[in-house]
C-alpha positions in Angstrom: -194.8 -107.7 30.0 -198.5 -108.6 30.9 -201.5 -106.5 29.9 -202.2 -106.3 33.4 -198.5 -105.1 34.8 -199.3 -102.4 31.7 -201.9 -100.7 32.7 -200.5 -100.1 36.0 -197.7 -98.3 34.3 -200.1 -96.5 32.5 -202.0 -95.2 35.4 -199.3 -94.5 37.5 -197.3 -92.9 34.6 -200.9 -90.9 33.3 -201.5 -89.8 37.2 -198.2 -88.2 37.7 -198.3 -86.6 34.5 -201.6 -84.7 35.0 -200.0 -83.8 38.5 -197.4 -82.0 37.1 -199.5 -80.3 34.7 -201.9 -78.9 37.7 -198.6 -77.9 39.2 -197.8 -75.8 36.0 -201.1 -74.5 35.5 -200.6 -72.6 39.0 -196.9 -71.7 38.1 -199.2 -69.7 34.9 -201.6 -68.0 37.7 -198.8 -66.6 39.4 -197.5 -65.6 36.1 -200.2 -63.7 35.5 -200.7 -62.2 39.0 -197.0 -61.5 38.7 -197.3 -59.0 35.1 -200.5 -57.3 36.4 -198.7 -56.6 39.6 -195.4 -54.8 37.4 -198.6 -52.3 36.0 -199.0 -51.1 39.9 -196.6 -48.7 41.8 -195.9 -49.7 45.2 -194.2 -46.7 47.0 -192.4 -47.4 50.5 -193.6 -45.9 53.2 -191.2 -43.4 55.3 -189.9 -42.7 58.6 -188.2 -39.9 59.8 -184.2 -41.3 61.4 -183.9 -38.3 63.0 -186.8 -38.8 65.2 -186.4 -40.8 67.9 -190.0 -42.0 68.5 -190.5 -43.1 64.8 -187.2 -44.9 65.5 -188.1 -48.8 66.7 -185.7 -51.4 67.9 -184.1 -54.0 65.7 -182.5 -56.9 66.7 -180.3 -58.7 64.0 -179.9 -62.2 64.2 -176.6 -64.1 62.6 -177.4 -67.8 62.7 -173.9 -69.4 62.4 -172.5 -73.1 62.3 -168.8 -74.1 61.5 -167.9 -70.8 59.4 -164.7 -70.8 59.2 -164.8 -69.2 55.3 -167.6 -66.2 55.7 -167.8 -65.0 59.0 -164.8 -62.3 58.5 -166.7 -61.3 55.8 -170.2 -61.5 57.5 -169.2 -59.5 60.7 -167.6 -56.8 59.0 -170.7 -56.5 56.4 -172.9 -56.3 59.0 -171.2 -53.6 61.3 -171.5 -51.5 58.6 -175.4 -51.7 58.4 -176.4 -47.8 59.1 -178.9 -47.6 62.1 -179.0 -45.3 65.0 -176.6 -47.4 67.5 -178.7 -47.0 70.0 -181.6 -49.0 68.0 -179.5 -52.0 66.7 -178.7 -54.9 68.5 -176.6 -57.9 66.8 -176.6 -61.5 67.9 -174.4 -63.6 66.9 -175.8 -67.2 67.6 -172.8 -69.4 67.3 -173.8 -73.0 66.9 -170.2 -73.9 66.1 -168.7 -77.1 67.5 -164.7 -76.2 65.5 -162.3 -73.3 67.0 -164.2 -70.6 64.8 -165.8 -69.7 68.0 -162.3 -68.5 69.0 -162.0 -66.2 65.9 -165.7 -65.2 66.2 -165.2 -64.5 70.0 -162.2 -61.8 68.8 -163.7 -60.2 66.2 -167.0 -59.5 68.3 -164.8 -58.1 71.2 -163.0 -55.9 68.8 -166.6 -54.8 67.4 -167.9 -54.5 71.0 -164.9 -52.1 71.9 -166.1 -49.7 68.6 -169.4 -48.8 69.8 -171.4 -51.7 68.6 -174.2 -53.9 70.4 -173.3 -57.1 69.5 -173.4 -60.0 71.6 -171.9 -63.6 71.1 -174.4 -66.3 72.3 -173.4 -70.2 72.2 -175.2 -73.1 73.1 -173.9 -76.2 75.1 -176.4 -78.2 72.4 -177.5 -77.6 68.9 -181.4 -78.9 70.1 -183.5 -77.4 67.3 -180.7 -76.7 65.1 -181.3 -73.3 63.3 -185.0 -73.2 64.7 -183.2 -74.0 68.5 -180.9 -70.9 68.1 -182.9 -68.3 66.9 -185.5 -69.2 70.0 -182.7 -69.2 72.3 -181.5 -65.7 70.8 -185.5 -64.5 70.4 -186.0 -64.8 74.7 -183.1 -62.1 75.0 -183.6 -60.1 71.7 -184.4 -56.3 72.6 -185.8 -55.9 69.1 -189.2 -54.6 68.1 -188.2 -56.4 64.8 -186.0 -59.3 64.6 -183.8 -59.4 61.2 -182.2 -62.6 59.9 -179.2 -63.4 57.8 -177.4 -66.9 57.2 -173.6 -66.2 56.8 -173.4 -66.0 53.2 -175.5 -63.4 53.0 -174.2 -59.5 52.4 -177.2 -56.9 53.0 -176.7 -53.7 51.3 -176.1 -50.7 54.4 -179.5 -49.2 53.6 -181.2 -52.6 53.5 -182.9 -51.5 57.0 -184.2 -47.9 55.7 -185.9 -50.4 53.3 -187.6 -52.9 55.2 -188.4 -51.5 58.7 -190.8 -48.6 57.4 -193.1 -51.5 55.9 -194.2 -52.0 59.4 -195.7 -49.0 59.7 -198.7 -51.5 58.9 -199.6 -52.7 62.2 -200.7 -56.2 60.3 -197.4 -56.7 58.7 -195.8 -59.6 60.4 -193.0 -60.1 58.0 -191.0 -57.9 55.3 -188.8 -60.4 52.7 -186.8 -59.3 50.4 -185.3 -60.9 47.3 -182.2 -62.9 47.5 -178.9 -61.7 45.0 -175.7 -63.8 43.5 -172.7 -62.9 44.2 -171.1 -66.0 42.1 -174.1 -66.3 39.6 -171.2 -67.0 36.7 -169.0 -68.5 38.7 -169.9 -72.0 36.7 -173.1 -73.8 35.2 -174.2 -75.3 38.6 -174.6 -71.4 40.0 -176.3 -70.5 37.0 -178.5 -72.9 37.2 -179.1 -72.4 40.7 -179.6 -69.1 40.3 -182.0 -69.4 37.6 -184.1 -71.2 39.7 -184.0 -68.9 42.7 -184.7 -66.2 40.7 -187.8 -67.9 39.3 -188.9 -68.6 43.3 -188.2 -64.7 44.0 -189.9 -63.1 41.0 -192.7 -65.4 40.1 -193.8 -67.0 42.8 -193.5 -64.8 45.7 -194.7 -62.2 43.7 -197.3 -64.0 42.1 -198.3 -65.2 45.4 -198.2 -62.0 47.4 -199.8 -59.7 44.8 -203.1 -61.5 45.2 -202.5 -62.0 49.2 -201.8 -65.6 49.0 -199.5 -67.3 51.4 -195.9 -67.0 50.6 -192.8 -67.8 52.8 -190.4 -66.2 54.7 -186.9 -67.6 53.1 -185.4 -68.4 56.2 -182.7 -65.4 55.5 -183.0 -61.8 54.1 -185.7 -61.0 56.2 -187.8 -59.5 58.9 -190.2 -60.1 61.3 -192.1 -58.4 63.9 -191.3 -60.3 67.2 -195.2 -60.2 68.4 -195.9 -62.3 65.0 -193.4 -64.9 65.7 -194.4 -65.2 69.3 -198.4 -65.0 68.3 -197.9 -68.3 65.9 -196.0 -69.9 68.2 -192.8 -69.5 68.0 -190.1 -70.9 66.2 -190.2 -75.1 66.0 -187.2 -77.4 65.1 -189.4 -80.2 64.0 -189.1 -79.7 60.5 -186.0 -78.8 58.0 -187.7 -75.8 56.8 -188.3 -74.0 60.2 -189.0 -70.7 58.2 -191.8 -72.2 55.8 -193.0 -73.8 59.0 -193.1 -70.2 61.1 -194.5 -68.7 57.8 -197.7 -70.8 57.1 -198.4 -70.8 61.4 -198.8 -66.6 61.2 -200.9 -66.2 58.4 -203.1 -69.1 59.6 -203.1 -66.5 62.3 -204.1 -63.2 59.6 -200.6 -61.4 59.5 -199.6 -60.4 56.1 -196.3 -60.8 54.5 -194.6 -58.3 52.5 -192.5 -58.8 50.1 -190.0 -56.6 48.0 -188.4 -57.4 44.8 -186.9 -54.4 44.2 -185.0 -54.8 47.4 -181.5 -57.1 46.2 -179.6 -58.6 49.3 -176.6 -60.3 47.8 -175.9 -64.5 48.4 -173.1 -66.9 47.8 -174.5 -70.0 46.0 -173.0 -73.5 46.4 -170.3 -73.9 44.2 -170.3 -77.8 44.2 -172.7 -80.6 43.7 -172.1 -81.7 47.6 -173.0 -78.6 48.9 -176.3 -78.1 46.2 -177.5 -82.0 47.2 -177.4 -81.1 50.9 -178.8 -77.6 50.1 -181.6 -79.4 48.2 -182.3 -82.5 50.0 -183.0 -79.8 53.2 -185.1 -77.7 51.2 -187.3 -80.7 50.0 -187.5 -82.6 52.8 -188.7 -79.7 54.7 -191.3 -79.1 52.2 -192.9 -82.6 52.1 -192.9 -82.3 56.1 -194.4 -79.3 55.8 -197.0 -80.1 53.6 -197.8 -83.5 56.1 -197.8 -80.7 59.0 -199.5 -77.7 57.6 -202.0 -78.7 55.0 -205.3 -80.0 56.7 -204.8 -76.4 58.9 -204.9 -74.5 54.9 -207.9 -77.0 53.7 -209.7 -76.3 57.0 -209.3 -72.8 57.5 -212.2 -70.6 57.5 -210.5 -67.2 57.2 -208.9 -67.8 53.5 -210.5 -68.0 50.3 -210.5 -70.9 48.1 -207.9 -69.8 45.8 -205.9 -69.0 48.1 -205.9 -72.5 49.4 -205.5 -73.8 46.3 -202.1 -72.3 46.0 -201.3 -72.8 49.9 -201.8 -76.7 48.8 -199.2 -76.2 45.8 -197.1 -74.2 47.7 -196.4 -77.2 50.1 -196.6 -80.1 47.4 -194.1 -77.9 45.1 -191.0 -80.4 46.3 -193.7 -83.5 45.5 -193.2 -82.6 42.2 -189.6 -84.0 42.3 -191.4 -87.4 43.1 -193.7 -87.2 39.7 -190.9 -86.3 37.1 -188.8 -89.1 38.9 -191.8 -91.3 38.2 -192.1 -90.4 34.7 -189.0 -90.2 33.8 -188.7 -94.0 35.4 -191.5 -95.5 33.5 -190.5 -93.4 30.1 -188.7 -96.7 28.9 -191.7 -99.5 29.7 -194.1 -97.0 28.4 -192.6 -97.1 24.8 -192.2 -100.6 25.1 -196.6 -101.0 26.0 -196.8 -98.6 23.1 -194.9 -100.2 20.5 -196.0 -104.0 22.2 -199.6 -103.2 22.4 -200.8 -101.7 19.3 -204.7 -101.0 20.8 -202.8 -99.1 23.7 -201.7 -96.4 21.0 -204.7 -93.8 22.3 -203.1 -93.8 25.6 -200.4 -92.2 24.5 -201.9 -88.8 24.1 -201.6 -88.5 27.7 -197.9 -87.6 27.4 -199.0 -84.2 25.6 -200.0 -83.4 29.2 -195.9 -83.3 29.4 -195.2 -81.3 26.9 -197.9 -78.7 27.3 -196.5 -78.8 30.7 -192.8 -77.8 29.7 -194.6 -75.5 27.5 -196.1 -73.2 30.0 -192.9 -73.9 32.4 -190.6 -72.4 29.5 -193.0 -69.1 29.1 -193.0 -68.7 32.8 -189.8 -68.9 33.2 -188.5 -66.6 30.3 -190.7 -63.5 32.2 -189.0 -64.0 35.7 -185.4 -64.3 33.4 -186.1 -60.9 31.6 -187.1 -59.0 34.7 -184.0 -59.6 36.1 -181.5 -60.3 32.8 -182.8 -58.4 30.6 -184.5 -58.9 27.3 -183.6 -58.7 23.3 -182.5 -61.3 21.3 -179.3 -62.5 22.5 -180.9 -62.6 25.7 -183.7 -64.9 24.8 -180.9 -67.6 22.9 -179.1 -67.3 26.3 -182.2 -68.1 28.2 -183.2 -71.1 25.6 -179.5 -72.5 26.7 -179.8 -72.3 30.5 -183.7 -73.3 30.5 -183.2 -76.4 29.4 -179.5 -76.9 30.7 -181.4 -76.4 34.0 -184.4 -78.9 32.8 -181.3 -81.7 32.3 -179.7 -81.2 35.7 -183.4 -80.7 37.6 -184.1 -84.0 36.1 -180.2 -85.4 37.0 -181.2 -84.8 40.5 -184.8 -85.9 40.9 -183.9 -89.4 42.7 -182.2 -87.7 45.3 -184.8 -85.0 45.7 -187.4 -87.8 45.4 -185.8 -89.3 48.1 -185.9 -86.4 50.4 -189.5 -86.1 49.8 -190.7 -89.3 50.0 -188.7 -88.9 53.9 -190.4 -86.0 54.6 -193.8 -87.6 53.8 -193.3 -90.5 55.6 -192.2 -88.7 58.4 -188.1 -89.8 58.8 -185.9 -87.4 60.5 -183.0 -86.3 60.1 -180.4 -83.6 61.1 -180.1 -80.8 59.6 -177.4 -80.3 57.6 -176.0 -77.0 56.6 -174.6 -76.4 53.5 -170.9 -75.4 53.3 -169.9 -71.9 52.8 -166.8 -71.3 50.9 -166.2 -67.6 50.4 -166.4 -67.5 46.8 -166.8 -63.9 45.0 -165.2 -64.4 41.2 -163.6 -66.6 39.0 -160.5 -67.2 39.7 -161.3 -68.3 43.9 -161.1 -71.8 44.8 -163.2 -74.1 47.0 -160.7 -77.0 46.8 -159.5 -77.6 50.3 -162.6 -76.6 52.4 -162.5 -78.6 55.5 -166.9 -78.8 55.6 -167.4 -80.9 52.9 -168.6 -84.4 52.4 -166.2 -86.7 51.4 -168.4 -89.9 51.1 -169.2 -91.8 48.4 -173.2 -91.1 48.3 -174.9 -94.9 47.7 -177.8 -92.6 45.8 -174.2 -91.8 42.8 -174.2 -95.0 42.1 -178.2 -95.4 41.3 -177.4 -92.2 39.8 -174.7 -93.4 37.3 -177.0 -96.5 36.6 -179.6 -94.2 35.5 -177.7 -92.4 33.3 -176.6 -95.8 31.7 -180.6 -96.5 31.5 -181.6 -93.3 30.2 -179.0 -94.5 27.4 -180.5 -97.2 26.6 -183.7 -95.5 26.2 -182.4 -93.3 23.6 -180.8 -97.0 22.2 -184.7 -98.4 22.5 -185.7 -95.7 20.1 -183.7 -97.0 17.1 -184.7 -100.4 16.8 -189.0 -99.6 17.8 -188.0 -96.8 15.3 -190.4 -94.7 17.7 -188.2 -91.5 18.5 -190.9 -89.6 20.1 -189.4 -90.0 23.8 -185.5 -89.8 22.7 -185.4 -85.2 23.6 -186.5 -86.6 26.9 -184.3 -89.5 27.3 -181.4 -87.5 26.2 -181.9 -85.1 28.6 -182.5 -87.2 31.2 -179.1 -89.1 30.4 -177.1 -85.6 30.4 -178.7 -84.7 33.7 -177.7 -87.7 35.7 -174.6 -87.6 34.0 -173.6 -84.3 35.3 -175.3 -84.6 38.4 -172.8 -88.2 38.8 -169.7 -86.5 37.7 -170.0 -83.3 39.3 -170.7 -85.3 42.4 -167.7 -87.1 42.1 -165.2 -84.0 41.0 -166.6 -82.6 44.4 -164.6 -85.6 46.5 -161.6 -84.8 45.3 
């Protein structure tokens, strides 16, 4: 390897390092905006149900595609939400191209015949996709407020009560609230999903709103005011993340987003690999297209403070990151080969502490958004040491294909959007073999990721003979994550 090919690895491996370390210095901010914001009591405001005039008009909005699994369970969830009937409206915008839009047709005609204000809206075309349908739904929506759930989503009967009064604020565009699991233990891949969510909804968007910093509406469990949606523009299907589109375009515009922790509305995670790549190769994409969208408008913006751009900024890069521990993770291997080639090189080296400082603050973070929500005490912290860095492995298993999905999104690619499967899953002992949604191809980007996992093995072989052992935690993990990530992807096709 020539001295020149060396310290290109060394810059490009030193660059992405500090990156991530920025990236965890924010995740610290919001840690500590998110503890001073437990000290403060934050009561909901109230309306009176039996009044009439303090009553407003709420449209609920049931994006649907191909549901054949949840949306029993959906409609029947949602006709119990408790609302003066003569307030509520449902749509039900049924982008389905299978005969579900038979069953969904017979269910809302038997709902229809009970009393309820539901209507069944289809399109001849799914321009737009998720942003296309709620648009097309928006136009006709008699809502004040327009509430939004995906299908595997389960909103408590009060959830309304909780969220409408919010508005009361004449400058409150949108009302979140925090997304539940009904499957967390179903098996490591929804704990480690929901480990992660739960970090988004505690830390983050708390962090973020506490200190009026931009957050996002989730894309489900929420609510907006129809004048905000139409006043930044309305929805917009060029993206994969329509909602942290929508989101960033109204508070360029000075509406405020509220968000409630305290207020649970239950979720079905993906129970396979297949589902939790398309789930996260959406998510990611969307962000880098975001951030290639949206961030000059943050930079330039004259009506937000510096800080808060700061964060805007690492808000939209937060997929990038995916990109930087790919690149590390990549150039791991030829980086203890310059060390242990290049003896005057050795200095260099202290540049990985960046890493592990990194993983440092990441693990402290984490462990306060765990406990809010888990609980604390001993047993509780050993637990959390096991699924923080089970989830570490697998994050790092799947940073190629979320690299990948970035590095689209940045270069401007697009794609379809692709839902993730639903499969109905409550406990244990339910089964998602036989769903008819998922993807039974043989992903090109398994096979890069079982060749990974064999060179991530020989990385932890490299250690023995340079007797340099420094990098073999790292390497280890990165061979159990792509490992899992391969195998679980493969189980999954079936």
């Amino acid at each position: 390897m020539g001295l020149t090919i060396a310290y290109i690895i060394i810059a490009v491996y030193s660059l992405a390092l500090i990156l991530i370390f920025f990236y965890s210095l924010a995740q610290l901010n919001l840690l500590v905006n998110y503890l001073s914001n437990k000290k403060q009591n934050d009561e909901a405001p109230k309306f009176n149900l039996l009044d009439p005039r303090e009553i407003p008009h709420v449209t609920i909005q049931l994006p649907v595609y191909n549901e054949e699994y949840v949306m029993e369970r959906l409609l029947e969830n949602i006709s119990e939400i408790e609302y003066p009937k003569s307030k509520l409206e449902i749509q039900v915008l049924d982008d389905s191209t299978d005969d579900t839009v038979i069953d969904t047709a017979k269910r809302i005609q038997a709902l229809q015949e009970a009393g309820l204000d539901i209507k069944h809206i289809c399109r001849t075309n799914r321009q737009g996709f998720k942003a296309g349908a709620l648009k097309e739904g928006l136009e006709i929506a008699k809502g004040e407020f327009i509430a939004i759930f995906d299908a595997d989503f389960l909103p408590e009967r009060d959830w309304l009560k909780k969220t409408v009064p919010y508005f009361k604020d004449s400058e409150i565009g949108v009302v979140q609230t925090r997304w539940g699991h009904i499957n967390r233990d179903y098996s490591t891949l929804t704990r480690i999903q929901a480990f992660a969510l739960d970090a988004h909804f505690t830390l983050e968007q708390v962090g973020r709103n506490s200190k009026g910093h931009f957050i996002n509406f989730n894309g489900t469990a929420g609510i907006w005011r129809k004048e905000c949606i139409l006043d930044a523009g309305n929805w917009e299907g060029d993206t994969l993340t329509e909602d942290l589109d929508l989101s960033y375009r109204a508070q360029l515009k000075n509406w405020k987003f509220k968000y409630l922790e305290d207020v649970e509305t239950p979720a079905e995670l993906p129970v396979v690999m297949s589902a939790a790549r398309s789930q996260q190769f959406r998510w990611n994409k969307g962000g880098a297209e975001n951030f290639r969208k949206t961030v000059l408008s943050v930079v330039k913006s004259k009506n937000i403070d510096f800080k808060t751009k700061f964060h805007g900024v690492m808000h939209l890069l937060n997929s990038s990151m995916f990109l930087c521990v790919f690149i590390v993770a990549l150039l791991s291997i030829p980086m203890l080969y310059i060390k242990n080639t290049y003896g005057h090189l050795a200095w260099v080296f202290e540049v990985t502490s960046f890493f592990i400082v990194s993983t440092i603050i990441l693990f402290f973070c984490y462990w306060y958004t765990y406990k809010s929500i888990q609980g604390s005490g001993f047993d509780k912290f050993i637990d959390y040491i096991k699924l923080f860095f089970t989830f570490f492995s697998v994050a790092l298993g799947l940073s190629l294909h979320n690299s990948i999905a970035v590095m689209e999104g940045h270069l401007g690619k697009r794609s379809e959007f692709v839902r993730t499967p639903k499969f109905n899953i409550n406990n244990l002992t339910d089964s998602w073999k036989g769903n008819r949604y998922l993807a039974t191809k043989l992903s090109p980007n398994m096979i890069i990721e079982f060749a990974l996992m064999l060179y991530f093995l020989f990385g932890m072989y490299s250690a023995v003979p340079l007797n340099d052992y420094g990098l073999f935690p790292f390497h280890l993990m990165l061979f159990l994550g792509f490992g899992f990530v391969f195998f679980k992807s493969l189980t999954a096709k079936a």
